[in-house]
C-alpha positions as CSV (number, residue, x, y, z in Angstrom):
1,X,177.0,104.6,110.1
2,X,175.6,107.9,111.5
3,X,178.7,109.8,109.8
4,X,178.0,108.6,106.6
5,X,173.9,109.3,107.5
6,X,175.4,112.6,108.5
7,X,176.8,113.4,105.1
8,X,174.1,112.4,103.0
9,X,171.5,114.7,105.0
10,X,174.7,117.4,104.3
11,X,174.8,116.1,100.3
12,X,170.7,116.3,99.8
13,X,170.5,119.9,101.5
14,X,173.6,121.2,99.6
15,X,171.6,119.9,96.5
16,X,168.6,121.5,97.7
17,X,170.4,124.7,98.0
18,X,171.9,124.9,94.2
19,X,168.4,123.6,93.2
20,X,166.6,126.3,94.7
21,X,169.0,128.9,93.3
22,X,168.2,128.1,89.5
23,X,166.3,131.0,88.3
24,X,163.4,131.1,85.8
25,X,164.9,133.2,83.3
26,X,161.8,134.2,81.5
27,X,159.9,134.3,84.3
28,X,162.0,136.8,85.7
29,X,162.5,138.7,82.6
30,X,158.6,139.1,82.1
31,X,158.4,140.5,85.8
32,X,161.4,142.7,85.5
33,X,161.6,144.1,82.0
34,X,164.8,146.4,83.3
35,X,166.8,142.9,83.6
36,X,167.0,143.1,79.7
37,X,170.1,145.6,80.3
38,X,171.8,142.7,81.7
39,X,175.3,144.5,83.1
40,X,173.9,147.4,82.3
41,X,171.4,147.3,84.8
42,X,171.1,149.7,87.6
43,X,171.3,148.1,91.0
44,X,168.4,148.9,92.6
45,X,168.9,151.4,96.2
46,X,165.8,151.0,97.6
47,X,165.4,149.2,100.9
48,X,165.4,145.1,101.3
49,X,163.5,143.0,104.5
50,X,166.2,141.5,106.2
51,X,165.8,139.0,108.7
52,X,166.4,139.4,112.2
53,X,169.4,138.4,114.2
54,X,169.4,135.1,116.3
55,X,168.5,135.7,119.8
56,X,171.5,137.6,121.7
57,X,173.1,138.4,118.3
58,X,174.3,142.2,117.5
59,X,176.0,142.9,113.8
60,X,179.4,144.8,114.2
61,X,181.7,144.5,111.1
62,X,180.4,144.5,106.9
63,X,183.1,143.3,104.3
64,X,181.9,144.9,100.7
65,X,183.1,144.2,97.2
66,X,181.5,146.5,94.9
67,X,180.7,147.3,91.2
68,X,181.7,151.0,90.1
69,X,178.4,152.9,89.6
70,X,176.6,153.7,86.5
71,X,178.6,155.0,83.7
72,X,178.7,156.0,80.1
73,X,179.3,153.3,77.8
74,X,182.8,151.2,78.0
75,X,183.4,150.7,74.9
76,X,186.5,152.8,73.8
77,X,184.7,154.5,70.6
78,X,181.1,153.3,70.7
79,X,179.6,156.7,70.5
80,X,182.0,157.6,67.6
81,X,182.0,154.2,65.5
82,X,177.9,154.3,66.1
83,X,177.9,158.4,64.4
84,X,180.4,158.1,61.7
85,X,178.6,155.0,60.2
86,X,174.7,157.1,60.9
87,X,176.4,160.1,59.0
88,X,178.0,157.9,56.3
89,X,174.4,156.2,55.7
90,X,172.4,159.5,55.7
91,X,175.4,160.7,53.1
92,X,174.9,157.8,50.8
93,X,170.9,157.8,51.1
94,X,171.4,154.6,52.6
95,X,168.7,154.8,56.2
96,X,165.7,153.5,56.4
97,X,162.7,155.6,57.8
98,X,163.2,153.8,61.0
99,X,166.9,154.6,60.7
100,X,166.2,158.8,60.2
101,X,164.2,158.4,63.2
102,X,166.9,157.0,65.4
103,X,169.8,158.6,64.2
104,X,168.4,162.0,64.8
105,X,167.8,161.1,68.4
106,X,171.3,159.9,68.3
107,X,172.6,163.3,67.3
108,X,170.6,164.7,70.2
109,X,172.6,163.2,72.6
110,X,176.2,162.6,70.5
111,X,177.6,165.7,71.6
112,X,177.3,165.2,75.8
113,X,178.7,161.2,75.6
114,X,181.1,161.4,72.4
115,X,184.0,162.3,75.3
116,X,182.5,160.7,78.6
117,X,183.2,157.2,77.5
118,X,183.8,154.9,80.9
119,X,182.9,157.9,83.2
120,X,181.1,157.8,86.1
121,X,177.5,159.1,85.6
122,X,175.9,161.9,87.6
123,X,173.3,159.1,88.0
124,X,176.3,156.4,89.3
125,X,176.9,159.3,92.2
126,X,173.8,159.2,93.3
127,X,173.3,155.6,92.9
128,X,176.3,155.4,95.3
129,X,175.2,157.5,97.8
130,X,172.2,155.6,97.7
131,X,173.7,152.5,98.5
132,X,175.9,153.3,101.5
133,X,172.9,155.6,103.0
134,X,170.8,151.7,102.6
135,X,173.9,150.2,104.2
136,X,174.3,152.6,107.3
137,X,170.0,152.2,107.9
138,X,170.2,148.6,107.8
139,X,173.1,147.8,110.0
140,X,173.7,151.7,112.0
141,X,175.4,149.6,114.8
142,X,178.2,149.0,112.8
143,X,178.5,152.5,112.1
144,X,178.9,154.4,115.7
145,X,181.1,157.4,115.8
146,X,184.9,156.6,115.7
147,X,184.2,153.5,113.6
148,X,187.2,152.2,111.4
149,X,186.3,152.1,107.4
150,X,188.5,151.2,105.3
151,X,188.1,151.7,101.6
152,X,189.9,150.6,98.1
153,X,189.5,150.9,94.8
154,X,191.5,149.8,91.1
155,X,192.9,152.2,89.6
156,X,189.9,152.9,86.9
157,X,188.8,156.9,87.3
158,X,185.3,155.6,87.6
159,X,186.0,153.1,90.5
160,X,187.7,156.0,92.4
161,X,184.9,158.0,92.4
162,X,182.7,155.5,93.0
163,X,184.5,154.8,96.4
164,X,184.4,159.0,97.0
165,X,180.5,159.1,96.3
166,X,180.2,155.8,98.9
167,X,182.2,156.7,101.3
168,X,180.6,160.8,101.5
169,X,177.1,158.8,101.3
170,X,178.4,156.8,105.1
171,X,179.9,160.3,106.1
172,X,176.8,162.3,105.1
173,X,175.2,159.4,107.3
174,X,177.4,159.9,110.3
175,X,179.9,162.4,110.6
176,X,182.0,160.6,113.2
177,X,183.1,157.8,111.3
178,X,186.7,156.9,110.9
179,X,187.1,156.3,106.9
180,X,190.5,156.0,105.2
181,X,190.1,155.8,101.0
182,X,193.0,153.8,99.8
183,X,194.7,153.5,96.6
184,X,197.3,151.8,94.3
185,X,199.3,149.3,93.1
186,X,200.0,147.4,96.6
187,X,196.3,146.8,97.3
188,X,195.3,145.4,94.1
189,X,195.2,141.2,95.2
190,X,192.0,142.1,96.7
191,X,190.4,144.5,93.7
192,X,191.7,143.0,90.7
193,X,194.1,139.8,90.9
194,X,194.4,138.7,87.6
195,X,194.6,142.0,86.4
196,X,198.1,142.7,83.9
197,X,199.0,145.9,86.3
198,X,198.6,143.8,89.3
199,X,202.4,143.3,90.5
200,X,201.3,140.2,92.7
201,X,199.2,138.3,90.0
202,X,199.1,134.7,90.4
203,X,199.7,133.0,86.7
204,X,199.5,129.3,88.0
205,X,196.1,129.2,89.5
206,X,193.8,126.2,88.4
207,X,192.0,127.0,85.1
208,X,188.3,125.5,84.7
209,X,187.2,125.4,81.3
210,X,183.2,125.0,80.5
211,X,182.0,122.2,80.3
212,X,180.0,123.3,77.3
213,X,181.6,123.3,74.2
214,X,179.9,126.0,72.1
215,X,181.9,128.6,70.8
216,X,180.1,132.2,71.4
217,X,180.2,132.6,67.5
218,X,177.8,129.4,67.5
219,X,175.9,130.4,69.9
220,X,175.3,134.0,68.2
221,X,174.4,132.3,64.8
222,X,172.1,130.3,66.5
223,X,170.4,132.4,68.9
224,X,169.7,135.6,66.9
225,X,169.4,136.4,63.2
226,X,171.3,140.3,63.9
227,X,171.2,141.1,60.1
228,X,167.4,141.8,60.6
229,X,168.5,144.0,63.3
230,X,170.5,145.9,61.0
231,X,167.9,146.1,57.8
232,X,165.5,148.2,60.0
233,X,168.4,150.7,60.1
234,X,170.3,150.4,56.6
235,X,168.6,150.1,53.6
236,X,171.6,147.9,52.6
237,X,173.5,146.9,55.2
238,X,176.3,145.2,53.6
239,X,177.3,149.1,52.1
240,X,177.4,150.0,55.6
241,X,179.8,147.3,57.1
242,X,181.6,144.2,55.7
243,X,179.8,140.9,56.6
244,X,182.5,140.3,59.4
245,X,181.9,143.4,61.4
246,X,178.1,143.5,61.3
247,X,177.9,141.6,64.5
248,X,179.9,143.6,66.0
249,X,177.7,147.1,65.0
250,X,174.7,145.5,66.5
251,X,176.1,144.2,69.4
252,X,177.1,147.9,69.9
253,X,173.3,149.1,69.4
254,X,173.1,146.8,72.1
255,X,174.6,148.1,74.5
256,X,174.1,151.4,73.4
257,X,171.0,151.4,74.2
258,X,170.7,149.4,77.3
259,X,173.6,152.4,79.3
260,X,170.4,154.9,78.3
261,X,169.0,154.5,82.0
262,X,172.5,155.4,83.5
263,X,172.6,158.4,81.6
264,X,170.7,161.8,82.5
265,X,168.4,161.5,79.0
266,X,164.8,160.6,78.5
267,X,165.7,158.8,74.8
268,X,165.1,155.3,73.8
269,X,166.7,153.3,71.3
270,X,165.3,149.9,71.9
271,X,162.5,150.3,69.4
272,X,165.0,148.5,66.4
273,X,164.9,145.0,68.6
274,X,161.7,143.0,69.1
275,X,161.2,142.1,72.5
276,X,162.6,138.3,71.3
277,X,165.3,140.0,69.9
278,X,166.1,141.1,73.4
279,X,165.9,138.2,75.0
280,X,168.7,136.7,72.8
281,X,170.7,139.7,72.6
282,X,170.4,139.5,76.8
283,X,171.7,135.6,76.5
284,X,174.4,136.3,73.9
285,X,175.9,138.8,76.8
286,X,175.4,136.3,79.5
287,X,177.1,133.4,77.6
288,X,180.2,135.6,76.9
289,X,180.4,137.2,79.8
290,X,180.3,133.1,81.6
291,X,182.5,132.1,79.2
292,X,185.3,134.4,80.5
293,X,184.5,134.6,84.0
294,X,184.2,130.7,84.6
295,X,188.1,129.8,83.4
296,X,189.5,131.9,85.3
297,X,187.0,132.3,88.1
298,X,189.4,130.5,91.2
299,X,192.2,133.2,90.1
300,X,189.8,135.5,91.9
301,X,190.5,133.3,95.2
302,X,192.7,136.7,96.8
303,X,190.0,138.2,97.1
304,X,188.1,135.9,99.4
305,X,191.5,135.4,101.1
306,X,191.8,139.3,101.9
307,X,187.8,139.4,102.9
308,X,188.6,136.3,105.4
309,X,191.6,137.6,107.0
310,X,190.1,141.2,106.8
311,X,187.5,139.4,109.1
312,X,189.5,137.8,111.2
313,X,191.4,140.6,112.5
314,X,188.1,142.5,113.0
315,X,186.8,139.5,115.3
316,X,190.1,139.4,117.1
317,X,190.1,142.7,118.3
318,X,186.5,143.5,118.5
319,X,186.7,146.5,116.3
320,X,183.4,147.8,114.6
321,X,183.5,149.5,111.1
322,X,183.6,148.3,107.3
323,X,185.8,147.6,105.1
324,X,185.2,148.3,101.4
325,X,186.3,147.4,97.7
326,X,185.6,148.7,94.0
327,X,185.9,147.0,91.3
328,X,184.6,145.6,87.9
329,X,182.0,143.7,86.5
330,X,184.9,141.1,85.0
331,X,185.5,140.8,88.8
332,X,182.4,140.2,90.7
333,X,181.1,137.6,88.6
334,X,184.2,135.5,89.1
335,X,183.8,136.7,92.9
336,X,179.9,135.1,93.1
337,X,181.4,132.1,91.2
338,X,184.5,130.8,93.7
339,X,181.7,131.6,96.2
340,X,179.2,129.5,95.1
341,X,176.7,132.2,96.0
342,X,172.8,131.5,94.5
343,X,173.8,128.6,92.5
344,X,176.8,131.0,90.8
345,X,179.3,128.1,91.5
346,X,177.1,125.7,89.4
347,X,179.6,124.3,86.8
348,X,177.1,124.4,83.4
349,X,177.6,121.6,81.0
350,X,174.3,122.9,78.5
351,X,175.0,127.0,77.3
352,X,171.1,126.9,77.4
353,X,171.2,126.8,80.7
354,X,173.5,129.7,81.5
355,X,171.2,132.7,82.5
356,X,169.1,130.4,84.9
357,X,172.3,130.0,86.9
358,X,175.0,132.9,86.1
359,X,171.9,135.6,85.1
360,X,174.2,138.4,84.3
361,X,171.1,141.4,85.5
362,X,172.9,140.0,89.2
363,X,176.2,141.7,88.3
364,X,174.6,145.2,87.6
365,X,175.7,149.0,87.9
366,X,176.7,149.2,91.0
367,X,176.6,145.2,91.8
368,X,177.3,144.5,95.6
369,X,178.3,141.7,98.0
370,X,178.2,141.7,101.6
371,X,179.2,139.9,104.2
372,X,177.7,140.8,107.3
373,X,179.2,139.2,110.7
374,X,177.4,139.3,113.8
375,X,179.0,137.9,117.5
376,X,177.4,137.2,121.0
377,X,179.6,136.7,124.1
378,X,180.6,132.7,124.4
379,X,179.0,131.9,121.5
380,X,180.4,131.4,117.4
381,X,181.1,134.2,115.1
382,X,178.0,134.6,112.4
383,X,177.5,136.0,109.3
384,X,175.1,136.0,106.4
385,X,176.0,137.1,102.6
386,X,174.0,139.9,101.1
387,X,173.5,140.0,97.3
388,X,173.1,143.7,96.2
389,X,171.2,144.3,99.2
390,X,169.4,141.1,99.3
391,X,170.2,138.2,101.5
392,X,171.5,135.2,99.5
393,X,172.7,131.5,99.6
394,X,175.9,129.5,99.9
395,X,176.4,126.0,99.5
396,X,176.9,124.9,102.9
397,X,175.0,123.9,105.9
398,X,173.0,126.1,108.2
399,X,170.3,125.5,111.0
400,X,169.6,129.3,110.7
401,X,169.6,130.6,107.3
402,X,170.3,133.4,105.9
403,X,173.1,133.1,108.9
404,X,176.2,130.8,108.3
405,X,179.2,129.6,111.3
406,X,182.2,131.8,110.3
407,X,184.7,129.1,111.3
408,X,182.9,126.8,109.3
409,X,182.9,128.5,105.5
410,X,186.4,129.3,106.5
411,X,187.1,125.1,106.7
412,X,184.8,124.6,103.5
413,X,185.3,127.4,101.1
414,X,187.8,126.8,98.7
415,X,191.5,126.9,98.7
416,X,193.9,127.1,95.7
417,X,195.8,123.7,95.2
């Protein structure tokens, strides 16, 4: 009788937790305007209130999987596809006044991104720095001279200098520490497991489909009327582009505009959306980007099996230091999602629904996770989760949250069948 007392108390405050990690998506957008960049989003580097250890508690060991840094757009010929149409348009009389306007702040800056596409910005350097100086001031005993980090990284240019610009931000913070950049093909299980180059890649893992059922096509048509988008532009917009590829041009004003802030420029190209416009353009992303992730999200179990045996040798010996991982957006969101972590494990049967549980402005340039563990002579190993410098939830129990029982998530996180 008290067991099954015992699990029901367990049931209701695991259903408290995904509960309270549903996020008011307009809420949230009204307060934070920036989030309308979704992925493209620059984590903020500025410091967090943490709380305090339990009583006798001392951090000595951080597990990271991080998002490269801000870049120039991804898209392998955005800049060029975006200025060959402009300067076909302009050719054929065939801009609007609003469209002169922006294509001649688009050849302003043509010429400095046309060959940077998928580069680190100057701006992602910093932003780096930034983020491992916030990481040494909030936990500096983990960071004594001689400590061990370890560091890897895919094999994406901008993910390798991401991991340099980190790891000389720790340096820069300490000059003593131990710190080893790693790279190639053998370390891959914990950076990119599903990824085609990845020699270890498990093809059998259990697939999870959504539970909704709209396409992202449906979801576009009904969400966003993009040809409006385009007649601010082109006087006639089906000169410009057949009718099948015009949803593709303005999903690439899109995000066009919203890499401006990682980029060293002062121009805007959000005046062609209405702010309503944004706000479907924002959930259109989020719903393909959940879409993707959420089939194949256990694949990304290596991952959490590297960061929990990672973590186990550090407890074993005793050793202080870090270790650290760079990756992909396509890979932290799958990450948050076999982790549960703020309601990311939710499985969503309702596509409305998607940004107030997987709201994508949480996987932005320069997304983090964290897990912090914490030990005290004769007592359990504890950690708590940071997400992008803030501290988050799983969906277990805990008498002391934000701080969770290490050999407990290790017994309830998930294992591939």
């Amino acid at each position: 009788m008290r067991t099954r007392h015992l699990f029901a108390t367990i049931l209701l405050l695991l259903t408290s937790l995904l509960a309270s990690a549903q996020v008011d998506f307009l809420k949230e957008i009204k307060e934070h305007p920036e989030y309308l960049d979704g992925t493209d989003f620059l984590c903020p580097t500025g410091p967090v209130q943490l709380t305090p250890a339990p009583e006798g508690y001392e951090a000595f060991y951080l597990s990271h999987y991080g998002r490269h840094g801000a870049r120039y757009a991804w898209q392998s010929d955005i800049y060029d596809k975006i200025h060959k149409l402009l300067v076909k348009a302009a050719e054929e009389g065939n801009l609007t006044e609003q469209g002169k306007s922006y294509k001649e702040r688009f050849d302003q800056l043509y010429p400095s991104v046309r060959y940077r596409v998928g580069d680190l910005s100057r701006k992602g350097w910093q932003q780096q720095k930034e983020l491992a100086e916030r990481m040494y001031a909030n936990f500096p005993e983990i960071f004594p001279d001689g400590a061990h980090v370890r560091a890897w990284t895919s094999t994406s240019t901008r993910c390798v200098m991401t991991m340099s610009s980190f790891c000389l931000g720790l340096k820069g913070c300490n000059p003593g520490l131990d710190i080893f950049e790693n790279f190639g093909k053998y370390f891959l299980p914990a950076i990119l497991p599903l990824d085609s180059s990845n020699p270890f890649r498990n093809k059998n893992f259990k697939k999870t489909p959504a539970s909704y059922k709209e396409t992202w096509e449906q979801y576009i048509e009904r969400t966003i009327d993009y040809k409006t988008i385009m007649g601010r532009v082109f006087k006639d917009i089906d000169q410009v582009v057949p009718e099948k590829e015009q949803w593709d041009l303005v999903s690439y004003l899109y995000f066009f505009a919203a890499g401006m802030p990682s980029l060293d420029t002062d121009l805007d190209f959000t005046d062609i959306f209405t702010p309503e416009e944004r706000v479907a353009l924002l959930k259109i992303d989020n719903f393909q980007f959940h879409w993707y992730a959420w089939e194949t999200h256990l694949g990304y179990y290596p991952i959490l099996k590297d960061i929990i045996s990672k973590a186990d040798e550090r407890i074993a010996s005793g050793e202080v230091g870090a270790d650290l991982r760079f990756g992909h957006d396509y890979t932290i969101l799958p990450l948050f999602m076999t982790l549960g972590v703020n309601g990311f494990g939710h499985d969503i049967d309702n596509a409305d629904e998607i940004p107030a549980w997987c709201p994508i402005w949480d996987v932005p340039m320069g997304a983090n996770i964290h897990f912090v563990f914490y030990r005290c002579d004769g007592k359990p190993t504890l950690f708590k989760v940071l997400l992008n410098g803030r501290e988050a939830k799983l969906p277990m129990a805990t008498a002391s949250w934000p701080y969770y029982n290490w050999e407990e998530f290790k017994a309830q996180s998930y294992k591939p069948e």
